[in-house]
N, C-alpha and C positions, 0 to 999 in steps of 0.2 A: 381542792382548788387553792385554799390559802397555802398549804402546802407546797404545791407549786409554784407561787409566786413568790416565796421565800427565798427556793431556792434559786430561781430567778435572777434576784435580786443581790445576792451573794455573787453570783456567776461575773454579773456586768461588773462588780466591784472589783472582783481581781483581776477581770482585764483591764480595767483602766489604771489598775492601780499598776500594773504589770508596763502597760504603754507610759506612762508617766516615770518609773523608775528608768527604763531604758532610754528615756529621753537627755538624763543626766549623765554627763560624761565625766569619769573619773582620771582625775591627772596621773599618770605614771612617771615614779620620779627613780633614775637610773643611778645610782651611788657611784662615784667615782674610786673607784679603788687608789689609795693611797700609804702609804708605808709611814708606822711608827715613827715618831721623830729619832727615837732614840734608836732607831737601826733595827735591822734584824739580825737575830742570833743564828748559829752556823749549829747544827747538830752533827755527831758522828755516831754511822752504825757501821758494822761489818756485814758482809758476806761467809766469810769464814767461822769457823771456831771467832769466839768474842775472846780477844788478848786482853791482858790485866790492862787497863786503859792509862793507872796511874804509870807504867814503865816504858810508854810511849811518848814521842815525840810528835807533835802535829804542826804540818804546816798549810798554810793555803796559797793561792796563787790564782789571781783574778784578773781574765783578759776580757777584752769585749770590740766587737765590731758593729759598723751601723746596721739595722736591722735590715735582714735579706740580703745582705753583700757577700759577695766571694771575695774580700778582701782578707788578709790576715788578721787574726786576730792579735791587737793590741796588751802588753801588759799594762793594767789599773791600780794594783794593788796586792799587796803579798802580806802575808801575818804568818811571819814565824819567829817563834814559833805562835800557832793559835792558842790560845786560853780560851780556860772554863767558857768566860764571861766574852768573849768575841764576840764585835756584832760588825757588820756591815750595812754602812751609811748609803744610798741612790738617793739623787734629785727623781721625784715622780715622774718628769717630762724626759730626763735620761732613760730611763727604761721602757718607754714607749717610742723609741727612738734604737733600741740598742738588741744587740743578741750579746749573751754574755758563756766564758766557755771556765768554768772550773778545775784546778788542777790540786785535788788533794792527796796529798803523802803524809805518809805515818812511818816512823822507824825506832829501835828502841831509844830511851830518852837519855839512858847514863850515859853508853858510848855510842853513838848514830852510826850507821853501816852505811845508809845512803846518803848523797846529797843534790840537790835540785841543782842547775847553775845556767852561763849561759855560754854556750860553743866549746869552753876549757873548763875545768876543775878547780873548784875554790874564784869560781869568776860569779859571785853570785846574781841574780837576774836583779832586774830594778823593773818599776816605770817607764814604757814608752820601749820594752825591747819584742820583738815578734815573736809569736807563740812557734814559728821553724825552729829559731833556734834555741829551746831550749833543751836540756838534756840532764838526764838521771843517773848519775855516777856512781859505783864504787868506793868507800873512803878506806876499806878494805878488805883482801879477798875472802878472809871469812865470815859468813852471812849468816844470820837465822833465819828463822819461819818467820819474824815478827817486822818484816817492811810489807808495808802496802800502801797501794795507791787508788783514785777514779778521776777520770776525767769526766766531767759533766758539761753536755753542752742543755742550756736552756734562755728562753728568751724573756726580755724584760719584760712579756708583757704576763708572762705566768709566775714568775717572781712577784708580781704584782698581786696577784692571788693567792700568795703562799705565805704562812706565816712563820718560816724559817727555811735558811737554805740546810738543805741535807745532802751529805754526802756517804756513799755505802762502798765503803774501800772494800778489796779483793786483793788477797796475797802476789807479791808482783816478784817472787821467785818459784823457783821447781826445785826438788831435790834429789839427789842421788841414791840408788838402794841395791845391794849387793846380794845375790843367793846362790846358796851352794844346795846341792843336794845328787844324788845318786840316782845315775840313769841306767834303762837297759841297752835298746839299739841306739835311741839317737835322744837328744835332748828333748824332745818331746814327749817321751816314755819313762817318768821317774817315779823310779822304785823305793821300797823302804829299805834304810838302813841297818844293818844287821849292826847292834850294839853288843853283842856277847864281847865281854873286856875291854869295852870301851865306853866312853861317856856320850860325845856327840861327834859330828864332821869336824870339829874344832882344834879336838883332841893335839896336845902336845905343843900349841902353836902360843907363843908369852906376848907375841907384837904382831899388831899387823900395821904398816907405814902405805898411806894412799897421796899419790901422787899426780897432782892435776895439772893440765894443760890447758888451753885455747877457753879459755872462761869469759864471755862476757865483762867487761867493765862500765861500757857507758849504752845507753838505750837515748833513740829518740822517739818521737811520735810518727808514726805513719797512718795512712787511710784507714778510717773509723777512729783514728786516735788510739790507735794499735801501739802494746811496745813493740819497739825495732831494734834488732843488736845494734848497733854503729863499730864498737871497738873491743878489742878481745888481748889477751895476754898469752904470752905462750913461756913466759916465766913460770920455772915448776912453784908449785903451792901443793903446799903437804900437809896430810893430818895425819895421824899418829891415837892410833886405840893397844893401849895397854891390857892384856888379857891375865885375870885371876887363875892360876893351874890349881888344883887339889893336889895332897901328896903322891897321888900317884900319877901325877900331867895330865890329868884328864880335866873338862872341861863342862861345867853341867850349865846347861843351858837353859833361862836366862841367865846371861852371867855381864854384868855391866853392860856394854852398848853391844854385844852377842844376844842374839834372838832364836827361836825355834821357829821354823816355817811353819802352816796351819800343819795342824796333825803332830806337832810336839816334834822329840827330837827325830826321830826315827824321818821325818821328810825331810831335815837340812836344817839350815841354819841361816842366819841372816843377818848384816848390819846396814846402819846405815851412814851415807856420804855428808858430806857438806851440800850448802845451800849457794845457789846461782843464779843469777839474774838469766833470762831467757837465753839462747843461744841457738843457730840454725848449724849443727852437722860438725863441728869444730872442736867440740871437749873431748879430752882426753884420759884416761884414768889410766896409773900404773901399780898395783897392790903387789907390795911385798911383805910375804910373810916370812915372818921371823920363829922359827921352831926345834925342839929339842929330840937328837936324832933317838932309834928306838934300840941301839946299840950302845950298852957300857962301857964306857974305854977303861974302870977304874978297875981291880982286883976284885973288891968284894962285893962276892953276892951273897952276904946271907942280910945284912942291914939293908930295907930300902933305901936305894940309891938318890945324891942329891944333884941338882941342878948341874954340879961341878963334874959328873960322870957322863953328860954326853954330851958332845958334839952340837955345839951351837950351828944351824942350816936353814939355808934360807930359796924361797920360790918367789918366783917372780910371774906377774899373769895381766898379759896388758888388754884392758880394754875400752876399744875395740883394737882387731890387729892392725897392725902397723901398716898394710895395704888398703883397709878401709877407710871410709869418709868418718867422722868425728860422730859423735852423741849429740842429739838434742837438749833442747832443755823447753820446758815449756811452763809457764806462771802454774803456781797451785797443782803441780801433777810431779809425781813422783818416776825417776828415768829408773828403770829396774833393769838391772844387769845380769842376768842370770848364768851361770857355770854347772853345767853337769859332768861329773865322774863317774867312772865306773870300779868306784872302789868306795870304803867306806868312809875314810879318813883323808883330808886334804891333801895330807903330810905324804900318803901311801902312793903320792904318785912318783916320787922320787926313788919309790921303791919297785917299781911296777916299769921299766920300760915301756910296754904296750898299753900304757895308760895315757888315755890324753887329754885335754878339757875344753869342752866343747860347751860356748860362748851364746850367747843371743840378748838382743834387750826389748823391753818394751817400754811403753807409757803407760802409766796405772794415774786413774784423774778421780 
């Protein structure tokens, strides 16, 4: 009996004590999110391969409209270029008031390839001009891998949350890429190369000259904050790959900017193009190669014969042809050209009336 009055007595205790705790009401107290006085600092990552970051150039470009509007977005402020130590200053009651749209580019820092500006070239954007018209130019036709950009839309009131803005750039050109190799019936069906006395498809050829047309020069923004070509060049632009022969013209591959298809020489051979800012249907490519015929004009055949014994000749191979619509070009993706023969040697079509070369390209991303 004492027993159970104990526990009794225990029982009534934690209910009252239980109804008396729940009678207290505790105050909840909601922190106002507010931003460092001294700003926030800008971080940069990539999407791509991570480029040397010391041999880039960065810049920023900060617009903002009031929050939830279909109005344009305003330019605020631009840092370029951006430093280490960059920070960006907001009044707390601005960014609860605000949507804010980020425009970051990177390009290399010795000689810059691209530049931001506003409607012309060399018209650089300020304060107070509309996110329409801005646009991402060319400074010149040859480009590397190493420009990229992100547009980031986000609003003041997650900025507010965040304790640095980030930006994760994405390569904002495509590139061009060239393959040769030996077909049976049609280019779809390519065969190995027979090398008895020879080195690769290359074989004999000292230059090959690439000659570009319809190239993109300036991008603007479109829906999603898309690049959009705007303006294109139909001024030729040329590159030029110098090719190493062995003494006997032949050609072993890798050999400088000359490549072996998968499967080494025996599948072809490959180089690659220049770099382009996006482009809808409109580039151009004309390769001329430059080659040493397989005929001696000189007297003597018992000394290996030099450079000066044959007949400097040259092929010409456009593409796409001259009836069709232009090449694309698309950000981060490589335009592959492909040329099938039905011979072993490039050179051998010159030699081959009923040889012809049959063309096709794709996108490789």
């Amino acid at each position: 009996m004492k027993t159970i009055q104990y526990i009794s007595r225990i029982s009534i205790l934690l209910i009252v004590g239980s109804i008396v705790s729940s009678c207290v009401k505790e105050e909840v107290v909601t922190p106002i999110p507010a931003l460092a006085p001294e700003g926030m600092p800008v971080a940069i990552n990539f999407k791509d391969p991570k480029p040397s970051l010391a041999d880039l150039k960065y810049s920023l470009y900060l617009f903002s409209h009031a929050k939830g509007s279909s109005d344009t977005y305003i330019m605020e402020e631009l840092k370029n270029p951006l430093q280490n130590d960059s920070r960006l200053k907001f009044r707390n009651s601005e960014l609860r008031e605000k949507d804010y749209r980020f425009l970051f580019v990177a390009t290399p820092g010795t000689t810059p390839e691209i530049q931001v500006y506003k409607n012309t070239l060399n018209n650089p954007p300020a304060t107070g001009d509309n996110w329409e018209d801005i646009r991402i130019g060319i400074l010149s036709p040859k480009l590397s891998l190493h420009n990229y950009y992100q547009v980031k839309d986000i609003s003041g009131d997650e900025l507010l949350t965040n304790d640095s803005v980030r930006g994760e750039l994405s390569r904002m050109v495509g590139q061009m890429e060239f393959r040769f190799f030996k077909i049976g019936n049609d280019i779809t069906n390519p065969i190995p190369i027979d090398l008895t006395g020879i080195y690769s498809i290359f074989d004999r050829i000292y230059k090959i000259d690439i000659t570009y047309t319809g190239y993109t020069t300036s991008l603007s923004f479109g829906e999603g904050n898309t690049l959009q070509p705007e303006t294109s060049n139909n001024e030729e632009f040329k590159q030029e790959i110098n090719v190493a022969l062995n003494d006997r013209f032949g050609i072993e591959i890798p050999n400088g900017q000359l490549d072996t298809l998968a499967g080494g020489a025996t599948a072809g051979g490959k180089f690659k193009g220049y770099c382009f800012l996006p482009a809808n249907n409109n580039v151009r490519a004309v390769l001329k190669m430059y080659y040493y015929d397989t005929t001696p004009t000189c007297d003597n055949l018992i000394v290996p014969h030099t450079a000066n014994c044959y007949e400097q000749r040259q092929l010409e191979l456009r593409i796409p042809a001259e009836a069709t619509a232009g090449l694309p070009i698309e950000v981060n993706t490589y335009t592959v050209n492909s040329a099938g023969i039905r011979c072993n040697r490039i050179i051998d079509i010159h030699v081959d009336h009923n040889t012809n070369i049959f063309t096709q390209w794709d996108m490789i991303y």
